[in-house]
TIDREN-332185 format. One record per residue (C-alpha): x, z, y. Coordinates in Angstrom, 2 decimals. Each point is the difference from the previous one (the first is absolute). Layout:
! TIDREN-332185
{{X; Z; Y}},
...
//
This chain:
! TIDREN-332185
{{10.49; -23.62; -0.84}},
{{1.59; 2.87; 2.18}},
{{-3.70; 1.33; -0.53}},
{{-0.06; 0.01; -3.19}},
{{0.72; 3.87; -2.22}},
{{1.35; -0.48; -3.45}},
{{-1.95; 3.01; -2.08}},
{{-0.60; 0.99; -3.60}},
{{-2.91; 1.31; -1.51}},
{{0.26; 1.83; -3.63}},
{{-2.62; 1.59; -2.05}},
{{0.34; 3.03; -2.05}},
{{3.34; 1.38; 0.27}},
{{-0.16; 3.30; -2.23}},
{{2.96; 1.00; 0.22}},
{{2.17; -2.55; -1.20}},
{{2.14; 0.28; 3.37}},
{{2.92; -2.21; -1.28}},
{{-1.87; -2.54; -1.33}},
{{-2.18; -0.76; 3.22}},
{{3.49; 0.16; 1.98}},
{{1.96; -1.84; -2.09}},
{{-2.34; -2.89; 0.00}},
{{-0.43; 0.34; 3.79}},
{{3.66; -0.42; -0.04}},
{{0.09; -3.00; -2.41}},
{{-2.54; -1.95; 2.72}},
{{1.53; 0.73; 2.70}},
{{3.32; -1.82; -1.37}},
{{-2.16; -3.16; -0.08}},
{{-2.14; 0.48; 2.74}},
{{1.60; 1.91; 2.77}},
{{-1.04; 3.43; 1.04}},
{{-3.35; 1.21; 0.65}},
{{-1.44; 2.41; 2.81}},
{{-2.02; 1.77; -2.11}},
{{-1.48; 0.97; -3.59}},
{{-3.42; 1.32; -0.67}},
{{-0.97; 1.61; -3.20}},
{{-3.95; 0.92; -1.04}},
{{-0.95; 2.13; -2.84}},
{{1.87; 2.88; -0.99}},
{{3.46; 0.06; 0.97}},
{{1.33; 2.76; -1.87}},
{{-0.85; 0.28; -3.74}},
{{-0.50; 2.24; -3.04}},
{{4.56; -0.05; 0.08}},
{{1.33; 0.48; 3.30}},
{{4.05; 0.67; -0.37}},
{{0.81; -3.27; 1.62}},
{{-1.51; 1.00; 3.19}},
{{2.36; 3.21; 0.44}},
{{3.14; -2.35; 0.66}},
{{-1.56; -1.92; 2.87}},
{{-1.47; 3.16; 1.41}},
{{3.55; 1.68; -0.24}},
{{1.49; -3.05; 1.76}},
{{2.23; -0.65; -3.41}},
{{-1.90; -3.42; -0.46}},
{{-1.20; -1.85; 4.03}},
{{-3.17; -1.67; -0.13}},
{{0.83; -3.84; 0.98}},
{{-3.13; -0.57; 2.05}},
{{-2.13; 1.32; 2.04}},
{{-3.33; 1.41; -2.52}},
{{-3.28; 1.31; 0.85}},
{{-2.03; 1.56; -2.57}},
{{-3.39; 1.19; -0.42}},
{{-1.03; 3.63; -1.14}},
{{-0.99; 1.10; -3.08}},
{{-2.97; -0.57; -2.39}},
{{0.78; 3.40; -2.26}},
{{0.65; 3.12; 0.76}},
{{2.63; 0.55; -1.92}},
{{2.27; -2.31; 1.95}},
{{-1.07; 2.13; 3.49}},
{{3.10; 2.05; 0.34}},
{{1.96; -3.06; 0.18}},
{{-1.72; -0.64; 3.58}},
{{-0.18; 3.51; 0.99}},
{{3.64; 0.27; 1.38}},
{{0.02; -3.21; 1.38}},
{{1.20; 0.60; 3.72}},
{{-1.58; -2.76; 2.40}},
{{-1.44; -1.74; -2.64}},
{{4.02; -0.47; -1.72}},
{{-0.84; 0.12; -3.77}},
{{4.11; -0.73; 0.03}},
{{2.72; -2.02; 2.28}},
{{-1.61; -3.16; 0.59}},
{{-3.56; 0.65; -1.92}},
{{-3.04; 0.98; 2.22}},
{{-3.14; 1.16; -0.94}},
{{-2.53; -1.95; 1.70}},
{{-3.19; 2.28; -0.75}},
{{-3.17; 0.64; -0.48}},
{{-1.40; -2.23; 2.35}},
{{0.86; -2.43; 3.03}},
{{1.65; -3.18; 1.34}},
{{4.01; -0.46; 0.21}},
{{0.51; -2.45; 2.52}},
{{4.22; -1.43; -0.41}},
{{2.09; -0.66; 3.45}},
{{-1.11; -3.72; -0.32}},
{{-3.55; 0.99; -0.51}},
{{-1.17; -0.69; -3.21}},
{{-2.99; 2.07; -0.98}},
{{0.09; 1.87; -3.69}},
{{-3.34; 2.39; -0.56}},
{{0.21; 1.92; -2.71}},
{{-1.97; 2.17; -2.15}},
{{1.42; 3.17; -2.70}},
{{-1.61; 1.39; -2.49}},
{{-3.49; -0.62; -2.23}},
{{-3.12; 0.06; 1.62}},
{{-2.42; 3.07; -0.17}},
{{-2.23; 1.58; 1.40}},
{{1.75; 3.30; 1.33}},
{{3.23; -0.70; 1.64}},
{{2.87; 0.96; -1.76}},
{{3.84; -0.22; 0.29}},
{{-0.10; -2.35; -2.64}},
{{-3.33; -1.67; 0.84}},
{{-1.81; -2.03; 2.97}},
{{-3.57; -0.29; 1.70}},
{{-1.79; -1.91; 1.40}},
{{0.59; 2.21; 3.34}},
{{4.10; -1.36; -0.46}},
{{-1.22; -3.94; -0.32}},
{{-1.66; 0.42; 3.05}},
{{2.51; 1.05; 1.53}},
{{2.66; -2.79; -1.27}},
{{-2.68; -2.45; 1.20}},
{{-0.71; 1.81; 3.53}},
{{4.50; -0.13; 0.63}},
{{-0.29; -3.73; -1.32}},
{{-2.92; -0.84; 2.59}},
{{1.45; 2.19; 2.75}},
{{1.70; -2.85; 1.92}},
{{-2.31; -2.65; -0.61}},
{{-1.32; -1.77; 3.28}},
{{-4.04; -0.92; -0.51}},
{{-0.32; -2.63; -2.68}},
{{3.66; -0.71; -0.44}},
{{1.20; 2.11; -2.50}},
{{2.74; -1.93; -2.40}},
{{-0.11; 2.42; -2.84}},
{{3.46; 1.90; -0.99}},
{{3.06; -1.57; -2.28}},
{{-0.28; 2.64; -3.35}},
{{-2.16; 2.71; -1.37}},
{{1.80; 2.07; -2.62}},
{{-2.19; 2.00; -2.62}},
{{0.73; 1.88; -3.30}},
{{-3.61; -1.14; -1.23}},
{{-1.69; -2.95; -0.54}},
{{-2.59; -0.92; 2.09}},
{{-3.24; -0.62; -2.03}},
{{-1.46; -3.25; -0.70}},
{{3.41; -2.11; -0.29}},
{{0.58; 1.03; -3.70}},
{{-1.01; 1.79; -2.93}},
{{1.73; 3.68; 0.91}},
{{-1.91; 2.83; -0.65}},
{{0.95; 1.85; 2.35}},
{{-0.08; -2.22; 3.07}},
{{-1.24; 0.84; 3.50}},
{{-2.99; -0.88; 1.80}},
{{1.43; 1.49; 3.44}},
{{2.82; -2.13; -0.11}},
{{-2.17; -3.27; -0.58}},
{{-1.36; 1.15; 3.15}},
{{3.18; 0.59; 1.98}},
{{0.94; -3.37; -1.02}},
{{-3.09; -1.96; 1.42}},
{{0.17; 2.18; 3.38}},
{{3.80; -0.19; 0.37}},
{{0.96; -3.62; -1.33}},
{{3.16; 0.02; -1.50}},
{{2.55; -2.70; -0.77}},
{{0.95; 1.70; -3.16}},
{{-0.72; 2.62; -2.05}},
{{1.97; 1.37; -1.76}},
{{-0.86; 2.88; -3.16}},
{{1.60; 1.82; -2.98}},
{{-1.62; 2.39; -2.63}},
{{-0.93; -2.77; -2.54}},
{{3.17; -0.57; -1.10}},
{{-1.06; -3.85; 0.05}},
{{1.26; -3.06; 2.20}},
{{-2.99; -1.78; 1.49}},
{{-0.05; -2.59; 2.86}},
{{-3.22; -0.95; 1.37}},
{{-1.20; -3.39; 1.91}},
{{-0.37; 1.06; 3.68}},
{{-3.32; 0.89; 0.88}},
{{-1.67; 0.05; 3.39}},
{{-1.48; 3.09; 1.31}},
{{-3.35; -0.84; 2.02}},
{{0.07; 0.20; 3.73}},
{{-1.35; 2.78; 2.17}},
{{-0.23; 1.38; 3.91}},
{{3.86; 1.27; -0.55}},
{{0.84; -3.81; -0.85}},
{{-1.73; -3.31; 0.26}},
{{3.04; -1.16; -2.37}},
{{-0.48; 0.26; -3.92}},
{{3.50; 0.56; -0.75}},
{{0.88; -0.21; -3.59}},
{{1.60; 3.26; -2.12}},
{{2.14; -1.00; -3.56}},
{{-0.19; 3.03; -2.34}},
{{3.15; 0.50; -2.32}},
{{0.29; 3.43; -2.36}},
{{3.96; 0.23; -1.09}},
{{0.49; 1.67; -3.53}},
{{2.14; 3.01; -0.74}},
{{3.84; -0.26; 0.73}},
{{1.82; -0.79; -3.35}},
{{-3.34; -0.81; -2.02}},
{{-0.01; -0.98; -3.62}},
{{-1.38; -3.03; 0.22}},
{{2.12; -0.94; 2.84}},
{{-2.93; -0.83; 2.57}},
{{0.81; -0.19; 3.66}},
{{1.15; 2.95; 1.68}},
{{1.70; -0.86; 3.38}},
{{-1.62; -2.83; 2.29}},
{{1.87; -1.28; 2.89}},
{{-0.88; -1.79; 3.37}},
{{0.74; -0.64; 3.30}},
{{-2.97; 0.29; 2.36}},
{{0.05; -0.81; 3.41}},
{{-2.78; 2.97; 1.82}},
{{-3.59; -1.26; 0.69}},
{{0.37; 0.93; 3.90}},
{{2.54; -2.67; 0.01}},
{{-1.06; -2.98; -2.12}},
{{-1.85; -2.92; 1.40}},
{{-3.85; 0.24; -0.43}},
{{0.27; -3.27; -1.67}},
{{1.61; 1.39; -2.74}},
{{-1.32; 2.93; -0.45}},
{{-3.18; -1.27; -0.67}},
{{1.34; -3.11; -1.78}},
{{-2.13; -0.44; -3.66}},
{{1.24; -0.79; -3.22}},
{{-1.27; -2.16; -3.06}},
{{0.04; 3.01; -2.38}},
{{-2.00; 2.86; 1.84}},
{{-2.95; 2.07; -1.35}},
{{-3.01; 1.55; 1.19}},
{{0.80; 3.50; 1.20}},
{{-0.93; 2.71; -2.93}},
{{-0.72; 2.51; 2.28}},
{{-3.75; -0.77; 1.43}},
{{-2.15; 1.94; -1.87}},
{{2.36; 3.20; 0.88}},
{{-1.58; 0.92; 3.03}},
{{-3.52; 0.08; -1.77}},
{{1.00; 2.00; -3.20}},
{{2.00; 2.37; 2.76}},
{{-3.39; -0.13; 1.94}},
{{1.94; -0.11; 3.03}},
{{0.45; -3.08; 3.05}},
{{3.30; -1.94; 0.58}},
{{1.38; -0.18; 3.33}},
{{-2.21; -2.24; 1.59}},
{{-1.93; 1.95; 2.66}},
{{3.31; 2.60; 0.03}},
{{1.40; -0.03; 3.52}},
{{0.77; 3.71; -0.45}},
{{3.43; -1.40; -1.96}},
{{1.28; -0.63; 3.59}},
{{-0.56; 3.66; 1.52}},
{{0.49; 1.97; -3.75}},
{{4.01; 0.22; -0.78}},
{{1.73; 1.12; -3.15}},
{{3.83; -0.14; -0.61}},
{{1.73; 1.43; -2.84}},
{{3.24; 0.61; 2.21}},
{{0.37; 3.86; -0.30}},
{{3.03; 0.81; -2.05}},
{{-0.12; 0.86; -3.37}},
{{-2.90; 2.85; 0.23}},
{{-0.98; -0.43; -3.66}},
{{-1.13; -3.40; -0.07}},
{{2.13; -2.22; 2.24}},
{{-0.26; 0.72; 2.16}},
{{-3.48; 1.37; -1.17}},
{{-0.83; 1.22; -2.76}},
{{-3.35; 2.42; -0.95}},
{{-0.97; 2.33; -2.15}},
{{3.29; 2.57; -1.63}},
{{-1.64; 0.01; -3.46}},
{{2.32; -0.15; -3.33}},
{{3.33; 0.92; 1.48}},
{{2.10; 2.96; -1.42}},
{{-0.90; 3.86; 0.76}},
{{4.01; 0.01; 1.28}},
{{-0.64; -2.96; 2.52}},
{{-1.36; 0.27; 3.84}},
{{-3.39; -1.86; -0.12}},
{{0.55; -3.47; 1.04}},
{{-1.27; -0.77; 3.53}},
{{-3.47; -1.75; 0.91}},
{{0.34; -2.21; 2.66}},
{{-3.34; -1.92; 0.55}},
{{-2.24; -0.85; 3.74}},
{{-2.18; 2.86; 0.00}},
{{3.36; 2.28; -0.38}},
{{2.14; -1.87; 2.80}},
{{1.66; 2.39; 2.73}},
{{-0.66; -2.72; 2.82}},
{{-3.48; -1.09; -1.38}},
{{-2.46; 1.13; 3.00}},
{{-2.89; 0.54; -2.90}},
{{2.37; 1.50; -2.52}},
{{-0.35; 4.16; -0.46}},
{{3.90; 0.08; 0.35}},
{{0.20; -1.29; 3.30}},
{{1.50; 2.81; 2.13}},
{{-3.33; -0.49; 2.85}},
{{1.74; 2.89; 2.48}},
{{2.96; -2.65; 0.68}},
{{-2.46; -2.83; 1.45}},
{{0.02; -0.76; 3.69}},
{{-1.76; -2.83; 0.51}},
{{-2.13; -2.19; -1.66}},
{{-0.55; -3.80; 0.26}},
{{-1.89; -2.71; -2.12}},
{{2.56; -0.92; -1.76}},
{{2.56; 2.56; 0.13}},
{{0.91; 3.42; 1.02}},
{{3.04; 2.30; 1.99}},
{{1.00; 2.86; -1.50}},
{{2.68; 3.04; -0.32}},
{{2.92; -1.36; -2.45}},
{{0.61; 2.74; -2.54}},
{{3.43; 1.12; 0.83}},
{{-0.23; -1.13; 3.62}},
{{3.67; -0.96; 1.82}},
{{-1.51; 1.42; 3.03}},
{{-3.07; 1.30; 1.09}},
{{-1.36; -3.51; 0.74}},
{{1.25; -1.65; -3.17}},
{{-3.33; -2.14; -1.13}},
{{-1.21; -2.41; -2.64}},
{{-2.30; -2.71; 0.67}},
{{-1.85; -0.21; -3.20}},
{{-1.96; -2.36; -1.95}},
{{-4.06; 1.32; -0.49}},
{{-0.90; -2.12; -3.36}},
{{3.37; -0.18; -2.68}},
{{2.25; -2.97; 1.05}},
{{3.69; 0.22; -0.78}},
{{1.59; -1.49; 3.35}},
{{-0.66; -1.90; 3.07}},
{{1.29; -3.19; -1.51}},
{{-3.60; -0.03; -1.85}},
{{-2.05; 0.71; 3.20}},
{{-2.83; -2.98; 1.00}},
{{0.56; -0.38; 3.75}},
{{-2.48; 2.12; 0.83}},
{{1.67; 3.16; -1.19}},
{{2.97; -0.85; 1.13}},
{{-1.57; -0.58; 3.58}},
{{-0.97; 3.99; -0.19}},
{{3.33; 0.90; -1.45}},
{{1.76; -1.59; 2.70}},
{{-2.64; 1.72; 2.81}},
{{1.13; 3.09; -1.66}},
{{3.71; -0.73; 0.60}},
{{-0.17; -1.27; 3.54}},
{{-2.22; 3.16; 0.91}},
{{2.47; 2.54; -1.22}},
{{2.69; -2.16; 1.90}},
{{-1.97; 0.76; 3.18}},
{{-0.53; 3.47; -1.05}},
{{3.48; 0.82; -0.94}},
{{1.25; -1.96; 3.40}},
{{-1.95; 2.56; 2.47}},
{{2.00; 2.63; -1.78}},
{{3.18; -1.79; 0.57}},
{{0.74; -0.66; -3.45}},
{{0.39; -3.34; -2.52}},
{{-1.19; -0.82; -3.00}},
{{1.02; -1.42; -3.48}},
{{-2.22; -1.35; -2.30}},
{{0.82; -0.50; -3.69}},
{{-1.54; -0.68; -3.61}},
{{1.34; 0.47; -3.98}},
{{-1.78; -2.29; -2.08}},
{{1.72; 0.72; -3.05}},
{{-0.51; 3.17; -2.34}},
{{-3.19; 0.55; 2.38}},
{{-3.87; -0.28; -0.91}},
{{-1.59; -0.41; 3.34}},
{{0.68; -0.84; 3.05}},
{{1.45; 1.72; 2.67}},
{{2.07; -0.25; 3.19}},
{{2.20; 2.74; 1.44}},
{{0.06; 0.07; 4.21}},
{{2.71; 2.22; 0.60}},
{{0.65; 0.50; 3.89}},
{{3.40; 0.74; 1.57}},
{{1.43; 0.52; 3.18}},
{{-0.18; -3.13; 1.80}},
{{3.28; 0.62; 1.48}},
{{1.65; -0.32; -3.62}},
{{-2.14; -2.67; -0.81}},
{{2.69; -2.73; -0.03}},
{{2.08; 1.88; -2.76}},
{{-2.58; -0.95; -2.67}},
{{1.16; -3.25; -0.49}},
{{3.57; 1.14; -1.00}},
{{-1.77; 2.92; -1.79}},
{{-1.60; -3.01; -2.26}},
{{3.16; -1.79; -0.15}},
{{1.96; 3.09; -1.67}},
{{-2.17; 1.01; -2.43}},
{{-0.56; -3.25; -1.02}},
{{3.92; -0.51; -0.55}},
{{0.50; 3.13; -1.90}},
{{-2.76; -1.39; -2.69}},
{{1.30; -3.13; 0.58}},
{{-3.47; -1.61; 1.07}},
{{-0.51; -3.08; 1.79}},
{{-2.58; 0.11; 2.49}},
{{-1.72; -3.33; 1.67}},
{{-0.64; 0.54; 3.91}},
{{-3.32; -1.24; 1.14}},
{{-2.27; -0.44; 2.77}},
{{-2.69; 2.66; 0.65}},
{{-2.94; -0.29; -2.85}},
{{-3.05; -1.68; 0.77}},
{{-1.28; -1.13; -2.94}},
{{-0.09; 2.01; -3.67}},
{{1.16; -3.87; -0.86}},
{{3.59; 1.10; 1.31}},
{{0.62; 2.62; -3.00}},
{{0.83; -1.37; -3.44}},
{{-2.91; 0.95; -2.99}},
{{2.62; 1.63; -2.09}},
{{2.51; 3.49; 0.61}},
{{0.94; 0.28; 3.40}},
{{1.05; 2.71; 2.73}},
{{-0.79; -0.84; 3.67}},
{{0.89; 2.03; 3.34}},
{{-1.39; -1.41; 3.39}},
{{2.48; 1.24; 2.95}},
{{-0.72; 0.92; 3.54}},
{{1.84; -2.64; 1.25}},
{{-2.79; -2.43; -2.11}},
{{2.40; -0.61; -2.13}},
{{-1.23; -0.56; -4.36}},
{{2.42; 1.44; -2.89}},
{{-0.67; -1.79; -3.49}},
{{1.75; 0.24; -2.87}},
{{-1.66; -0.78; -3.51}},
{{3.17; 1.71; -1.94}},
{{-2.09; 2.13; -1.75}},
{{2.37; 1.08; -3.32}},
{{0.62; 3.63; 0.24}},
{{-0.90; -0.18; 3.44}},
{{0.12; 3.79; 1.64}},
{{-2.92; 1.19; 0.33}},
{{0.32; 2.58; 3.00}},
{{1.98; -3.34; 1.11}},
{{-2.55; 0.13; 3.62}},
{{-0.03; 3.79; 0.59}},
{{3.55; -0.10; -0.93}},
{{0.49; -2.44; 3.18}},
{{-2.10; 1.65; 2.57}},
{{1.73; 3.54; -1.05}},
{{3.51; -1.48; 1.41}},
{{2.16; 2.52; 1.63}},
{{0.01; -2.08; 3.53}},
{{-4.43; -0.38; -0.85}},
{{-1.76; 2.71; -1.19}},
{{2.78; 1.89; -1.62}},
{{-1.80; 1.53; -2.42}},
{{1.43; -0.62; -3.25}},
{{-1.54; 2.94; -1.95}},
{{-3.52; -1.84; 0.22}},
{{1.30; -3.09; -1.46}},
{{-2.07; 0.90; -2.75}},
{{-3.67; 0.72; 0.49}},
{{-0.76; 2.76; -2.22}},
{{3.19; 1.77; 1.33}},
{{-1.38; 0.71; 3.01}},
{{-3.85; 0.00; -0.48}},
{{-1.74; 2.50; 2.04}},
{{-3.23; 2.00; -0.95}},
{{-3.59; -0.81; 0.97}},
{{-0.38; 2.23; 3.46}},
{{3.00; -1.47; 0.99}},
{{-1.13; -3.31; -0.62}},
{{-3.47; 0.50; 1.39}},
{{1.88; 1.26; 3.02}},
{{2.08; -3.02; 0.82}},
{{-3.13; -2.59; -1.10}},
{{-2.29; 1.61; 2.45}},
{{3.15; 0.47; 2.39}},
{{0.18; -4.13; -0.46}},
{{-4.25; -0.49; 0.27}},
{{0.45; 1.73; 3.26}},
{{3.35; -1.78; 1.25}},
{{-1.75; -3.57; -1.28}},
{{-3.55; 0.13; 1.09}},
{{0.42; -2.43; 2.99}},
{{1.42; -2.51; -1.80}},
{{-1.79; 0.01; -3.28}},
{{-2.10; -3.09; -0.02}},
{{-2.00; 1.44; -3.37}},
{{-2.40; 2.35; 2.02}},
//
């Protein structure tokens, strides 16, 4: 049961704030407290008042809530502000597009906004269902893929009801991404499907079954369902046996003839889901942590940020990626300048397709990440220096891992460095053996630092967590003592400079770099 997450899903909330709380409150008298609350469809309505005392802190929000974005404009400046993704104290904005994965690692997909065409901040694509399915499929071994726990959508998909306005991309997503439950607003109706099986494929020999449920509108008239509860134990930790355990009442799925009205293929024959990555981690940025197109918002407002793979700082293939910073590259990943650099070999070993962290990494990757590391050990040691290693996967979209080298004659002091930082947030940090496996790291938030002395830092206390927390460390009075670059863009130099120290580095590097 310890595996087990108590969460609540609730349609339409439009802006009857007390109302949704107050019955949250009422259940959890009965049943105990929950981990979390998802709403779909619109959050905010047409009346928004009650909102202002939770966002002023007046009112606290009694658990955590994750809500998706908009589907009209006119509720955009309500997101626009939203720092992180914090719509308020205790709500988060999930996005536009991506997959939340909890501390205990349940799976939750979710999709904002109406399909269209044209990407929109208020709309989706099929480019952003592709891109839910590729994050979903990332981890998958060949053949063995389990599905994820929820997908959360504002629309219906098409062909489960009568809705006019339903969505042939998501009937898609659902067959390629096999959901437990899914879970949809917008209809302001209550409707529980039989479980249906979704047909097998090369991602999964297993046809794992999906049960639809749409929740109507918080506080509806004709007093339909609004707030569904359950505890679900995540598909990565269930026994096969009941995961693909049948009952009397299921139905055939209504999705099949989707991929031929679409004119597209399903994923059978898609092995490119294991090399393509696409997580919605990157904080707020318009939607999400993505969000597209700036259209509809006030003349008075900034334009909301895009955040989307082609636009990605770390992408190799995006036109934002910085090229002048790379020093080497490999098949899976690449070395390059860190913006803001600690010190003139301050590095990041970076991801080359969009994955959010090492924790998601097939083997095979991390084999090449960990070459990486071991060679920049030996390269830092024939300069008589040490080397600390460390990831953010929180409030991040793509992975990347500082090497930040020190004098190896200080070294020793970055264990205590760890040790007072960590007490002056008050974080808890587990002490582990050196990584060998991506296995090691947990699917959800975490920061990570490897030490010198092969010595692992974990801590998955991810609320509020500082986010300069690493440079922080390694700019230490008795390290680097630096603590005017504890924030990147305070100390950021300008491109000769930077082409300078990279080809300084090429130079420096060249007998060790395995790459060429």
């Amino acid at each position: 049961m310890e595996n087990k997450q108590k969460i609540l899903i609730c349609g339409d909330v439009g802006g009857k704030i007390n109302k949704l709380f107050d019955r949250v409150g009422s259940i959890a008298k009965k049943s105990g407290d929950f981990d979390f609350l998802f709403c779909v469809g619109d959050f905010f309505g047409d009346d928004n008042e009650e909102f202002e005392v939770y966002r002023s802190g007046a009112k606290k929000v009694p658990v955590a809530t994750y809500i998706l974005g908009p589907t009209a404009e006119k509720h955009l400046p309500l997101f626009e502000d939203a720092p992180n993704g914090e719509i308020c104290p205790n709500v988060t904005y999930l996005g536009k597009s991506g997959i939340y994965v909890t501390s205990s690692g349940m799976k939750v997909a979710y999709v904002s906004g109406k399909e269209a065409e044209k990407p929109s901040a208020v709309t989706f694509t099929a480019e952003d269902t592709k891109s839910v399915k590729l994050s979903c499929l990332a981890s998958k071994s060949s053949g063995d893929y389990r599905g994820i726990d929820i997908l959360l959508t504002s629309q219906w998909p098409h062909g489960v009801g009568d809705s006019v306005e339903s969505s042939k991309l998501l009937s898609l997503l659902t067959m390629d991404i096999r959901p437990r439950y899914h879970f949809c607003g917008m209809e302001d109706v209550y409707c529980e499907k039989p479980p249906f099986r979704n047909p097998s494929d090369n991602n999964s020999q297993l046809d794992l079954a999906t049960r639809f449920i749409s929740l109507a509108s918080v506080g509806n008239t004709k007093k339909q369902k609004y707030i569904y509860a359950l505890s679900i134990m995540p598909v990565d930790k269930m026994r096969l046996t009941d995961l693909i355990q049948r009952t009397v009442d299921e139905i055939e799925c209504p999705y099949l003839a989707i991929p031929g009205l679409l004119g597209v293929k399903t994923s059978q024959g898609d092995d490119s889901a294991t090399t393509q990555y696409f997580f919605d981690m990157n904080p707020h940025q318009g939607g999400k942590r993505h969000s597209r197109d700036g259209s509809g918002h006030a003349a008075n407002k900034r334009p909301r940020k895009e955040f989307s793979l082609e636009k990605c700082w770390f992408c190799l293939s995006s036109v934002n990626v910085e090229k002048h910073l790379i020093i080497s590259i490999g098949e899976s990943f690449y070395l390059a300048l860190a913006k803001g650099p600690l010190n003139n070999h301050h590095v990041l070993i970076i991801s080359i397709s969009h994955v959010q962290s090492v924790s998601l990494l097939p083997e095979e990757d991390f084999a090449e990440l960990q070459r990486f590391k071991d060679t920049l050990g030996s390269f830092f040691k024939s300069q008589g220096k040490a080397v600390c290693f460390f990831e953010r996967n929180y409030k991040s979209s793509h992975l990347q891992v500082n090497a930040v080298p020190l004098d190896a004659s200080i070294a020793w002091q970055l264990n205590e460095a760890f040790e007072t930082s960590a007490e002056m947030y008050k974080l808890d940090f587990e002490k582990l053996p050196p990584l060998t496996s991506a296995s090691q790291l947990p699917s959800g938030p975490y920061f990570v630092a490897e030490l010198p002395e092969e010595v692992t830092l974990l801590t998955r206390q991810m609320k509020n967590f500082p986010l300069h927390f690493g440079r922080e460390v390694m700019c230490n009075e008795n390290l680097l003592n630096c603590d005017e670059k504890i924030d990147w863009k305070e100390c950021q130099l300008d491109v000769e400079q930077e082409k300078e120290l990279v080809q300084q580095f090429k130079d420096d590097f060249r007998d060790f770099d395995f790459t060429v």
